[in-house]
Legacy VTK file of the C-alpha trace (Angstrom):
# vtk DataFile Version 3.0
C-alpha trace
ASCII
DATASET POLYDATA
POINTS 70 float
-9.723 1.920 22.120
-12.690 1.821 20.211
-12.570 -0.884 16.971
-13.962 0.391 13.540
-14.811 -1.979 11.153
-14.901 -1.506 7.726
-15.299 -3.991 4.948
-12.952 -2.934 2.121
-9.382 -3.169 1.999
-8.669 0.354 3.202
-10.052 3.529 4.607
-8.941 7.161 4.028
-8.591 9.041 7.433
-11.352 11.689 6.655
-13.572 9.375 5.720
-12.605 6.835 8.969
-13.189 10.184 11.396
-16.583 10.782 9.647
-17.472 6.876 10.469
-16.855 6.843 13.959
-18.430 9.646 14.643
-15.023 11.783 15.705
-15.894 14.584 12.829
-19.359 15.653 11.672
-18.516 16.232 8.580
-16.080 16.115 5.342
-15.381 19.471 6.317
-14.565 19.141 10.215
-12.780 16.047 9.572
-10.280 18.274 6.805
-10.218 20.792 9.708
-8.781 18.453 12.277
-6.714 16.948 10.337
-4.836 19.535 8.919
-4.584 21.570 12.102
-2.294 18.853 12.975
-5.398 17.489 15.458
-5.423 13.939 14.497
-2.292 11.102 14.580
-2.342 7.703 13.279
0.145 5.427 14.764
1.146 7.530 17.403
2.110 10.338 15.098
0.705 13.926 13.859
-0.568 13.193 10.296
-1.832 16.074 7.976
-3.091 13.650 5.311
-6.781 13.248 4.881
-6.310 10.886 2.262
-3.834 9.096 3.761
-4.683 5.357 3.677
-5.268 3.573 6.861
-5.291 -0.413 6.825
-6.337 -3.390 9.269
-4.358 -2.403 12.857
-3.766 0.833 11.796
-4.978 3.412 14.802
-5.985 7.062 14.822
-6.601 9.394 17.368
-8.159 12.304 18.205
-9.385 13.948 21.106
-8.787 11.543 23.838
-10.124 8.999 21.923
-8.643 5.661 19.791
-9.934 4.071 17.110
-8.145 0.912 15.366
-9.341 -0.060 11.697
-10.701 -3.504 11.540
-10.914 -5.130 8.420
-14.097 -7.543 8.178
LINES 1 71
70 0 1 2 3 4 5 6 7 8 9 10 11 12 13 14 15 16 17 18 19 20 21 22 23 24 25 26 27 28 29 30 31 32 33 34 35 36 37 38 39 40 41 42 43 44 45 46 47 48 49 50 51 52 53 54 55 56 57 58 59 60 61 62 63 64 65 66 67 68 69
């Protein structure tokens, strides 16, 4: 599990997948997400905007990534 740090109090989960480097773009990251590609907490989530928070974790690929607030 790879930690992402951010320094505000939240993150949408496009923008999050564009961060750490698991979409290239805006574009790919809509892709994934709403192919039903990505979860947070464990679960399928088709919600780019959805809001992710300190401990929250994503996934996608193989790969983890937990939001760490600074």
């Amino acid at each position: 599990m790879k930690d992402l740090e951010i320094s505000t109090e939240y993150i949408t989960l496009g923008q999050a997948m564009k961060l750490s480097g698991a979409a290239s773009s805006g574009f790919e990251a809509k892709a994934l997400i709403l192919e039903g590609e990505v979860t947070v907490n464990g679960e399928v989530d088709t919600h780019r905007g959805k809001k992710l928070h300190d401990g929250d974790v994503f996934g996608y690929d193989g790969e983890t990534y937990r939001i760490a607030c600074k």
